[in-house]
C-alpha positions as YAML, in Angstrom:
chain: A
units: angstrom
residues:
- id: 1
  name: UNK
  ca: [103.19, 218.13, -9.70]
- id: 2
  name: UNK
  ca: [100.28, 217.34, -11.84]
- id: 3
  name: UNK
  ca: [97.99, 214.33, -12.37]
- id: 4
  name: UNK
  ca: [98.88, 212.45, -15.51]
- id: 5
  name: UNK
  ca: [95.02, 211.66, -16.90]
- id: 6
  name: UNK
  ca: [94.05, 207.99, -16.42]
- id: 7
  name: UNK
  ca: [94.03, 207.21, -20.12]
- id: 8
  name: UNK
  ca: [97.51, 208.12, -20.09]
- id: 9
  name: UNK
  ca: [98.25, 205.90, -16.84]
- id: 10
  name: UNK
  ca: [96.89, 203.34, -18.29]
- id: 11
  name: UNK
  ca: [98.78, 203.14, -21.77]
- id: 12
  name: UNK
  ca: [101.98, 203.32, -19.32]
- id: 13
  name: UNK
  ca: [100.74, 199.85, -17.76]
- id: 14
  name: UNK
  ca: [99.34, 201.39, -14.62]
- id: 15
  name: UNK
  ca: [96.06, 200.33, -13.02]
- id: 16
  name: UNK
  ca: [93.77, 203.30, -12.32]
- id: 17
  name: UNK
  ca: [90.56, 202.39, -10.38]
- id: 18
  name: UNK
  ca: [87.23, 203.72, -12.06]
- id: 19
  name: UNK
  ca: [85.85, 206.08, -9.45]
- id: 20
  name: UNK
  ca: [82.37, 205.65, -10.66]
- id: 21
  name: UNK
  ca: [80.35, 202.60, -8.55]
- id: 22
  name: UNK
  ca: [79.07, 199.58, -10.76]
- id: 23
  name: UNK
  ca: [75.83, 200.22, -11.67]
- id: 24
  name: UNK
  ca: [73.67, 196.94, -10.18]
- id: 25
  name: UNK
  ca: [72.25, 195.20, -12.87]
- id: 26
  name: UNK
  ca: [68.42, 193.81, -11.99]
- id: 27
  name: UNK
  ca: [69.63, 190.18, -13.42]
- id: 28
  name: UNK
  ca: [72.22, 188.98, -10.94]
- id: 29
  name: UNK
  ca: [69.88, 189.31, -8.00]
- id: 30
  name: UNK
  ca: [66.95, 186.76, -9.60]
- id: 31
  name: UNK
  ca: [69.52, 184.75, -10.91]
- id: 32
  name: UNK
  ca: [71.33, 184.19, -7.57]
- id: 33
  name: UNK
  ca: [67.91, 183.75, -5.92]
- id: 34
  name: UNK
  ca: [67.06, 181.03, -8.65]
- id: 35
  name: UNK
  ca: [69.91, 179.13, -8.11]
- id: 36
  name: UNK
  ca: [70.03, 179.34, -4.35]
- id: 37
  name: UNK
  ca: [65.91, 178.06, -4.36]
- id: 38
  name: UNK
  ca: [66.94, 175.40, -6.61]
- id: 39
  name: UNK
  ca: [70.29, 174.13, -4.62]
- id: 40
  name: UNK
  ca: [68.07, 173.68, -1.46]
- id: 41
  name: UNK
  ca: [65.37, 172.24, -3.13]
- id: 42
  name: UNK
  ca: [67.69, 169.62, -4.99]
- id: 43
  name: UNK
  ca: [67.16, 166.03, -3.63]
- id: 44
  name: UNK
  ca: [69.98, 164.76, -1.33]
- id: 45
  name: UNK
  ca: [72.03, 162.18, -2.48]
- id: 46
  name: UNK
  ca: [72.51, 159.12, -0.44]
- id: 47
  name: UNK
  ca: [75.02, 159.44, 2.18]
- id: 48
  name: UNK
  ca: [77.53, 156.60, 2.79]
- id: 49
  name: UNK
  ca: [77.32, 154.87, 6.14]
- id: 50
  name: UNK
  ca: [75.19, 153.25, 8.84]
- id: 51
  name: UNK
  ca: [71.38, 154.52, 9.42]
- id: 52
  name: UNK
  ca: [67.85, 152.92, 9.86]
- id: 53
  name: UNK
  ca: [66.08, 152.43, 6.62]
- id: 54
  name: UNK
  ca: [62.28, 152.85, 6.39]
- id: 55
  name: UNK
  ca: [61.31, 149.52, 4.23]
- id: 56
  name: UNK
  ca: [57.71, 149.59, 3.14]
- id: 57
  name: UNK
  ca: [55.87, 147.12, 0.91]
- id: 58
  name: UNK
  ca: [54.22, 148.38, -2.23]
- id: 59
  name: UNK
  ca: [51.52, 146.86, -3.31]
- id: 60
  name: UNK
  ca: [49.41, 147.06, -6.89]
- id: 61
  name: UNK
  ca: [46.49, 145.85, -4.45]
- id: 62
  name: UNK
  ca: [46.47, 148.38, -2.22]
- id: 63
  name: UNK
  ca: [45.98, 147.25, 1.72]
- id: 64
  name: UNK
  ca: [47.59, 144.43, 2.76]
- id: 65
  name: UNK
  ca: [47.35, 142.15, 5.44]
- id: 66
  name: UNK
  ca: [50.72, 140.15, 5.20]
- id: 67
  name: UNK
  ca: [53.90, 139.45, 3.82]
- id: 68
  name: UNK
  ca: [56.90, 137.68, 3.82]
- id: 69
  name: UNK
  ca: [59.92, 139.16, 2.16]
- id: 70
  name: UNK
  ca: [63.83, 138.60, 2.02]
- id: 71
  name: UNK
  ca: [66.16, 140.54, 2.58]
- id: 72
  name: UNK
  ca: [69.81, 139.36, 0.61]
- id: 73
  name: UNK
  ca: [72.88, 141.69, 1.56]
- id: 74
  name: UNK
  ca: [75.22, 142.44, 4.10]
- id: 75
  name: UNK
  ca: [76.01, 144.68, 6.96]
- id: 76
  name: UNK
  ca: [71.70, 144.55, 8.32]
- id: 77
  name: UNK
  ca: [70.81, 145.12, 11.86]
- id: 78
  name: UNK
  ca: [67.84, 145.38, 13.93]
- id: 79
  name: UNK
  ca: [64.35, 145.55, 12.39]
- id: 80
  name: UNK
  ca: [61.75, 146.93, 13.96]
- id: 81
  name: UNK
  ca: [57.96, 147.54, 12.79]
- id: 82
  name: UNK
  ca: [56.18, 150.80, 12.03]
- id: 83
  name: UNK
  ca: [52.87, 151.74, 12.58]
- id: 84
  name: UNK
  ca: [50.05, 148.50, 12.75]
- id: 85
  name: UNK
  ca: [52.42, 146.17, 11.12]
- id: 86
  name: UNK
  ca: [54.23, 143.28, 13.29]
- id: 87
  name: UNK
  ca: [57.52, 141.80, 12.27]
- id: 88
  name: UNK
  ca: [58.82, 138.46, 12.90]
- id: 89
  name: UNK
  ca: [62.55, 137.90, 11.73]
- id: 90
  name: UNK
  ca: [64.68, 135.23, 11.43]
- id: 91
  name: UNK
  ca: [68.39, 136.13, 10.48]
- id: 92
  name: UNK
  ca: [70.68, 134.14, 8.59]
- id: 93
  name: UNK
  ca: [74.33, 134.98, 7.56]
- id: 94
  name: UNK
  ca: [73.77, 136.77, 4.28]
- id: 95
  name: UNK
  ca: [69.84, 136.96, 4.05]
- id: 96
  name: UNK
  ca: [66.69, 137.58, 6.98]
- id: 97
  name: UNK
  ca: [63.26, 136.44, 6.58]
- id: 98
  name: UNK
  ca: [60.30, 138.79, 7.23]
- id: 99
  name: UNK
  ca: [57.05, 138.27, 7.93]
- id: 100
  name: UNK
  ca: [55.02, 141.12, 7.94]
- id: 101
  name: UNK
  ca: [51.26, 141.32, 9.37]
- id: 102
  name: UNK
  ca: [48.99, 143.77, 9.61]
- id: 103
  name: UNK
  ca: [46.02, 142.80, 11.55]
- id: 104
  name: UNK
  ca: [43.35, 145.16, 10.04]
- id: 105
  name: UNK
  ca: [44.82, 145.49, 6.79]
- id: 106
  name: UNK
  ca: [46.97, 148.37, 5.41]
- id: 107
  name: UNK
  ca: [50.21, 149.38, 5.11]
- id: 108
  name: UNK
  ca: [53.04, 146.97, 5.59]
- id: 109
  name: UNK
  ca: [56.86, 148.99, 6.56]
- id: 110
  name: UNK
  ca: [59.50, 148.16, 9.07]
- id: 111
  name: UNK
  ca: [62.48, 150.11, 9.59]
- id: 112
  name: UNK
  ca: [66.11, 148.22, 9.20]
- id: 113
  name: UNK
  ca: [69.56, 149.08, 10.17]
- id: 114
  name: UNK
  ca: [71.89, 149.39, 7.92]
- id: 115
  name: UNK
  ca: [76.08, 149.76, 8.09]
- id: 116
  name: UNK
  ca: [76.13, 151.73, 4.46]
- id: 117
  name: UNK
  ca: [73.02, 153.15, 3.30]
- id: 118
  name: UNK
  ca: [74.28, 153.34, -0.43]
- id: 119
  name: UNK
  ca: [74.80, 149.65, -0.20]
- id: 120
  name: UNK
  ca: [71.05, 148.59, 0.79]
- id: 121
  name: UNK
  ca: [69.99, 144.76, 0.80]
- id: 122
  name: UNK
  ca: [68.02, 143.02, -1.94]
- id: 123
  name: UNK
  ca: [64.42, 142.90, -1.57]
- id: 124
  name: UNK
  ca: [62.63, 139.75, -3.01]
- id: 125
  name: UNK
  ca: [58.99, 139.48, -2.09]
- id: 126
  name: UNK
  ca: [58.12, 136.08, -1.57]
- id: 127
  name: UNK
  ca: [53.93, 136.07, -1.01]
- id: 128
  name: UNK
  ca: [51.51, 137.99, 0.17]
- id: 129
  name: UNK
  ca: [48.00, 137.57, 1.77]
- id: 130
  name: UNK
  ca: [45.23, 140.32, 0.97]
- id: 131
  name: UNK
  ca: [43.55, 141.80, 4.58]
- id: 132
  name: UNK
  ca: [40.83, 138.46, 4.12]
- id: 133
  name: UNK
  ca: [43.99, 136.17, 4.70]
- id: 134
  name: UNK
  ca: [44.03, 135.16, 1.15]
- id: 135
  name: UNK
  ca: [47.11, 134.47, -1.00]
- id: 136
  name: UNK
  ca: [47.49, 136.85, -3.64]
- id: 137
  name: UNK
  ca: [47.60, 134.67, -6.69]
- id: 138
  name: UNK
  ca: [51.11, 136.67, -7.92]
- id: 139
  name: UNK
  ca: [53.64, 138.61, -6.60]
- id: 140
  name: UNK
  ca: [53.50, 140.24, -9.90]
- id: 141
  name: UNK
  ca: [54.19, 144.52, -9.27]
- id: 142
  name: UNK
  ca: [55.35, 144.00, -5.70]
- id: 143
  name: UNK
  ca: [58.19, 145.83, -4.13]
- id: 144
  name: UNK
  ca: [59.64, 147.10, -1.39]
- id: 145
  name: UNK
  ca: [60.79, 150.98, -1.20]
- id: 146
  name: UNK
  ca: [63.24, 152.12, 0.94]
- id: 147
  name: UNK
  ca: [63.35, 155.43, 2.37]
- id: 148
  name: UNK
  ca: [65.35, 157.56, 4.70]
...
């Protein structure tokens, strides 16, 4: 019996395999590379559900040495303070007072749990005293970041 030659196999509708290996081409290798660098590098996008929220005061003053902000929204647990800042709370049924103080001046964040973190309360910054105890004359540029 003899071997029909593959062009003729394959104008009969038969597959024939090409013995010879794929040649590699240098592009696909980079290219995966690239995209793998770039998939772990991507930033996360928030996950539904409960967590503890980092909540820190920014200020267009720099150091601070107290605060009080509200927080308006549903589903918030305990807060707790970070760092030099102290945190007194006082929760009501859809909002909690903060007071924030940090006795040598600085930074002013808390952390606060939350039931959906794609869902997070309403910050409103009420006043704020410089690390001399002063009122800041505005509240102008103040907000609070939140942060995983």
């Amino acid at each position: 019996m003899t071997k029909a030659h593959p062009k003729s196999a394959r104008t009969l509708g038969w597959t024939v395999p090409d013995p010879r290996p794929l040649p590699m081409r240098p592009v696909r290798l980079p290219l995966l590379l690239a995209i793998v660098a770039l998939t772990a590098c991507a930033d996360e996008s928030p996950v539904s559900g409960p967590a503890t929220m980092t909540a820190t005061l920014i200020s267009p003053n720099g150091a601070e040495g107290a605060a009080l902000v509200i927080l308006v929204g549903e589903g918030m647990g305990d807060i707790t303070p970070i760092g030099d800042t102290e945190v007194f709370a006082r929760v009501g049924s859809s909002s909690t007072q903060i007071v924030l103080i940090n006795q040598v001046g600085g930074e002013l964040s808390f952390q606060v749990a939350v039931a959906d973190t794609t869902q997070l309360p309403l910050a409103v910054v009420q006043e704020v005293a410089g690390p001399d105890d002063e009122l800041r004359s505005s509240v102008t540029g103040y907000s609070v970041e939140f942060s995983r």
